[in-house]
One Martini backbone bead per residue (centre of mass of N, CA, C, O) as a GRO file, in nm:
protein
  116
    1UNK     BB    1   7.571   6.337   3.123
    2UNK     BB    2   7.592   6.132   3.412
    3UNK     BB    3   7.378   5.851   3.472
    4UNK     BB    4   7.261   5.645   3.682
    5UNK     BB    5   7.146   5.284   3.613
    6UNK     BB    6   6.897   5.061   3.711
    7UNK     BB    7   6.750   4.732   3.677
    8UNK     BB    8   6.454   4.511   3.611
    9UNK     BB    9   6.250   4.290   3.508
   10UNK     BB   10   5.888   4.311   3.362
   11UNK     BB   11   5.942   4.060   3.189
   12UNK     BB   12   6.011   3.779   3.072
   13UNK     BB   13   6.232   3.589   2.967
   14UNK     BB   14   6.265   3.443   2.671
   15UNK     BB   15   6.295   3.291   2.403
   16UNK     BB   16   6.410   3.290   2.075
   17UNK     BB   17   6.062   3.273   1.980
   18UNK     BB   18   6.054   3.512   2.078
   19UNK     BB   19   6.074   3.773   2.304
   20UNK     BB   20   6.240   4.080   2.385
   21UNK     BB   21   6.343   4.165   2.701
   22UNK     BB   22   6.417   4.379   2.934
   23UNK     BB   23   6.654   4.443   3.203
   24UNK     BB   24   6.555   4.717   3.362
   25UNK     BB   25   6.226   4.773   3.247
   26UNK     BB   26   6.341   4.974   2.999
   27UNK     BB   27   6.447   5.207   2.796
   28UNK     BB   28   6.585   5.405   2.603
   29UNK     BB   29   6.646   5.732   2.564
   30UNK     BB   30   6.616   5.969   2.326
   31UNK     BB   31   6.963   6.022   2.276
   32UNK     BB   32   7.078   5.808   2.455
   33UNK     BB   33   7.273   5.609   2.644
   34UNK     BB   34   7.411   5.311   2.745
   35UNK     BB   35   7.628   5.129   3.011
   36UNK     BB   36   7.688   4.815   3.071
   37UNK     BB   37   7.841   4.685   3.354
   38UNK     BB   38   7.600   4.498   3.494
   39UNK     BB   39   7.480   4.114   3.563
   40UNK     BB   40   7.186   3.960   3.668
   41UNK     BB   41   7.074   3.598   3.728
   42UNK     BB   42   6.904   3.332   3.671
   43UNK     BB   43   6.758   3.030   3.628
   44UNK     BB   44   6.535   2.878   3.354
   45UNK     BB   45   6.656   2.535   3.380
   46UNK     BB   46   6.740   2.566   3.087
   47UNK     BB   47   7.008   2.517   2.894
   48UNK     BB   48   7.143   2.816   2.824
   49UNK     BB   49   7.201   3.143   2.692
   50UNK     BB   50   7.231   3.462   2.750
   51UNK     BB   51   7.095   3.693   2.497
   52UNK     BB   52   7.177   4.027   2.427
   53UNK     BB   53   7.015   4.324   2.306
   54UNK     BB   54   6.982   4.596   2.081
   55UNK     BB   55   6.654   4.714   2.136
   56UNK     BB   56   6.332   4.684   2.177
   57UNK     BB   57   6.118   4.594   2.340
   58UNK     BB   58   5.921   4.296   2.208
   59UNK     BB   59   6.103   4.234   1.976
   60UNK     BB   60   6.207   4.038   1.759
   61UNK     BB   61   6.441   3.844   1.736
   62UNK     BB   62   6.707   3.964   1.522
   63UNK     BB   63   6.618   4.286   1.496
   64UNK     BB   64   6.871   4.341   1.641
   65UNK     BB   65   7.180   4.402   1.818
   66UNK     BB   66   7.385   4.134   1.899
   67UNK     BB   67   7.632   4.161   2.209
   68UNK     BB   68   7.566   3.872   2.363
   69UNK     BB   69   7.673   3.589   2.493
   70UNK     BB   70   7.577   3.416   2.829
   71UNK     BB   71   7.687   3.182   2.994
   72UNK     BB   72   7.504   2.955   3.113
   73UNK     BB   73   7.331   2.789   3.392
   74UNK     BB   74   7.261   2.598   3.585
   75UNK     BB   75   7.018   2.486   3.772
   76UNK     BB   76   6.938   2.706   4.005
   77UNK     BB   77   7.147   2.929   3.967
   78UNK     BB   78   7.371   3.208   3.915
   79UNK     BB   79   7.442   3.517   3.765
   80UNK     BB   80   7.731   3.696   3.725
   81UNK     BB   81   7.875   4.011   3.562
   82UNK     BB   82   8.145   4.181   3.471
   83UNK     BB   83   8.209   4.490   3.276
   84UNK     BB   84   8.398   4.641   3.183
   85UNK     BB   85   8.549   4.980   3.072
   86UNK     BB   86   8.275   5.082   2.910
   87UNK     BB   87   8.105   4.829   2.851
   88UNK     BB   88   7.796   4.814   2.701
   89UNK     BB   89   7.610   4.954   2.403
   90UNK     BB   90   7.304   5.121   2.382
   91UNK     BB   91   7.045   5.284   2.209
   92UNK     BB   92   6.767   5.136   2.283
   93UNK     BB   93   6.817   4.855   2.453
   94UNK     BB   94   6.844   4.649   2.717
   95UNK     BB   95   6.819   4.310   2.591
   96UNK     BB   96   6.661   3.984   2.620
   97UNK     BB   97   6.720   3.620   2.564
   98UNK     BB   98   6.704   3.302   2.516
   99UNK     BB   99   6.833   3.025   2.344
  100UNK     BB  100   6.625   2.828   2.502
  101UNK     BB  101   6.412   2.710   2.659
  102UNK     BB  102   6.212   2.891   2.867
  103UNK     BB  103   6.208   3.094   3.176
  104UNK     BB  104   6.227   3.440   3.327
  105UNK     BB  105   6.136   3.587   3.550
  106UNK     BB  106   6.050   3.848   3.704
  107UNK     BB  107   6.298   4.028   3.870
  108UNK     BB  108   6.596   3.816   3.749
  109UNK     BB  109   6.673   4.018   3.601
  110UNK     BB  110   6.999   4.239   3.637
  111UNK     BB  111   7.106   4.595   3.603
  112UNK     BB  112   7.349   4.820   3.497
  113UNK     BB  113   7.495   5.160   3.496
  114UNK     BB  114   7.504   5.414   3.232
  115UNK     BB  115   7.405   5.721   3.128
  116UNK     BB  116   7.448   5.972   2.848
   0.00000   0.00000   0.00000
């Protein structure tokens, strides 16, 4: 069954020297897949990509299976991507990290999608 599922980030997104967090807020259940359909966020201040990975949160960079790099925004502007169908597929968590220094507060980065 396929199940919506939306949510955003519950810890800062970090740069590449830290470490993965959620863009949902949470992991993939075991057993589930997700597939992320669209992603907004602010900016970090800092110019560089928002690279998503398919991870458990807190994991550090390079850890897991990089899905893509999402050219940022000048600082203060937002992003918003729409990803065709079906989508980009997570099976452990969909995280992100910034490519350069600085980060994006808790709640400012957003994703949906569904989990089958």
């Amino acid at each position: 069954m396929r199940y919506s599922v939306s949510g955003a980030n519950s810890s800062a997104i970090e740069p590449a020297s830290g470490a993965v967090q959620s863009v949902l807020g949470r992991n993939i259940p075991t057993g589930r897949e997700f597939w992320l359909r669209w992603i907004t966020f602010g900016s970090s201040a800092t110019y560089g990509d928002l690279m998503l990975y398919d991870a458990t949160a807190g994991a550090t960079v390079g850890s897991g299976t990089k899905k893509i790099s999402l050219p940022a925004i000048l600082a203060g502007g937002p992003g918003h991507y729409n990803l065709g169908a079906p989508g980009l597929k997570f099976i452990s968590g969909c995280c992100a990290a910034l490519e350069a220094s600085g980060s994006i507060g808790i709640g400012v980065v957003a994703g949906g999608g569904y989990e089958e």
